[in-house]
N, C-alpha and C positions, 0 to 999 in steps of 0.2 A: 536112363541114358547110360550106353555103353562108357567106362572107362577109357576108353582107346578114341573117345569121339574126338576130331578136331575140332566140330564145330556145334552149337547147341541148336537140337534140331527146332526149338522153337521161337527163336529170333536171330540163330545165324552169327553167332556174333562167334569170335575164336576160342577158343578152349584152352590154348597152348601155351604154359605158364609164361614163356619168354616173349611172347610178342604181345605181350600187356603190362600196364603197369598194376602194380601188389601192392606199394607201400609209400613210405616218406623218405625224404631227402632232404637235408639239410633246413628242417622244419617244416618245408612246404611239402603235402602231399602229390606224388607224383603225375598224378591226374592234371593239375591245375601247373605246376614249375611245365611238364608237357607245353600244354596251351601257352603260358609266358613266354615259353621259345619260341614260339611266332610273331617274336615282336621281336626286332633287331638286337634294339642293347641286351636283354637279359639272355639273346641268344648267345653272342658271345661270352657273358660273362658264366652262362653256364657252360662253355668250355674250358672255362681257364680256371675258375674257382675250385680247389680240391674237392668239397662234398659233392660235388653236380656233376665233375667232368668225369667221374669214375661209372657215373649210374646210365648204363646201356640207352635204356627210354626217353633219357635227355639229350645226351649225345647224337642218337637216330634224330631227335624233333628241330637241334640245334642247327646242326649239319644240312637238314631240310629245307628251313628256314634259309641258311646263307644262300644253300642252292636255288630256291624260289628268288629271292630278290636277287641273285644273280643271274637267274633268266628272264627277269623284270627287265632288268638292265639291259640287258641285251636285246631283246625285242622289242625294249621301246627306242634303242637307238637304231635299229635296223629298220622298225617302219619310219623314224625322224629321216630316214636316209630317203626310201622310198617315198614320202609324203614330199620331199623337197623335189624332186620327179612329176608327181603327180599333180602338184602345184600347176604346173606350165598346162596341163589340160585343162581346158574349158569346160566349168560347168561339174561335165561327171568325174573327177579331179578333184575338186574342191568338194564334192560331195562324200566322194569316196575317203577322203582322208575324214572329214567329219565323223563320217559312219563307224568306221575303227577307230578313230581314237575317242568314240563312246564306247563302243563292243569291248575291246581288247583289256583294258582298265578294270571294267564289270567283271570280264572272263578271269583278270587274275583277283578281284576281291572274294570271286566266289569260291575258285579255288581257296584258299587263304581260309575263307567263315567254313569251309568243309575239315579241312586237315586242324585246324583250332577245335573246330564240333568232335574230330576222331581224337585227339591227343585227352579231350574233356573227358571224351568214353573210355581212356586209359589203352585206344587200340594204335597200334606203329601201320599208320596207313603210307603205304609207299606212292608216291607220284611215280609217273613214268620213269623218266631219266633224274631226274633229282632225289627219288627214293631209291632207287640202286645205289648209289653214291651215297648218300646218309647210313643205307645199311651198311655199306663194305666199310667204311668208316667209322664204325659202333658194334664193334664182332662184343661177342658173348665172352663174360668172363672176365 
């Protein structure tokens, strides 16, 4: 395999020393403190606590994390708004709220069990809009 590869031509995975995690942090290996930042509390705390908040891989997963449960929030108050609307329909109304507040719940656990799966494999997987904002918030250095 070339030196210059970004990516390993036999399972794809990235090459490029900075968008992965290498080592430990304040005991915990960075693979696993990653994945703990998609749980709320240790997400914050690994902003504030000095060994966590300085190491780049944590701070991208932490920052993700608030990002995700803050578009949690917000899309489940926006369809609460919508569903209080669709109430007053008959029938496909009441079905239709059913339906998405199965879907949309699922939609974000699986998101969530993916980005915990990439943080375990040590890779900075960006979501759309919530991974722009965790990187620009975790620069290098």
């Amino acid at each position: 395999m070339p030196d210059a590869a970004a990516q390993c031509p036999g399972c794809g995975r990235s090459m490029v020393p900075d968008e992965c995690a290498l080592g430990t942090v304040g005991g915990l290996p960075e693979t696993l403190a990653g994945a703990l930042a998609y749980f709320l509390l240790p997400a914050i705390v690994f902003l504030l606590v000095p060994p966590y908040r300085k190491n780049r891989f944590l701070r991208f997963h932490s920052f993700q994390c608030l990002g995700l449960c803050l578009a949690a929030v917000v899309v489940g108050a926006t369809l609460r708004v919508a569903g209080f609307g669709l109430f007053f329909v008959p029938t496909l109304g009441r079905l239709l709220i059913l339906l998405v507040s199965v879907f949309i719940p699922l939609a974000f656990f699986a998101v969530w069990a993916v980005v915990v799966v990439k943080a375990l494999q040590g890779e900075m997987f960006k979501l759309p809009i919530v991974g722009h904002f965790a990187a620009r918030h975790s620069p290098a250095g």
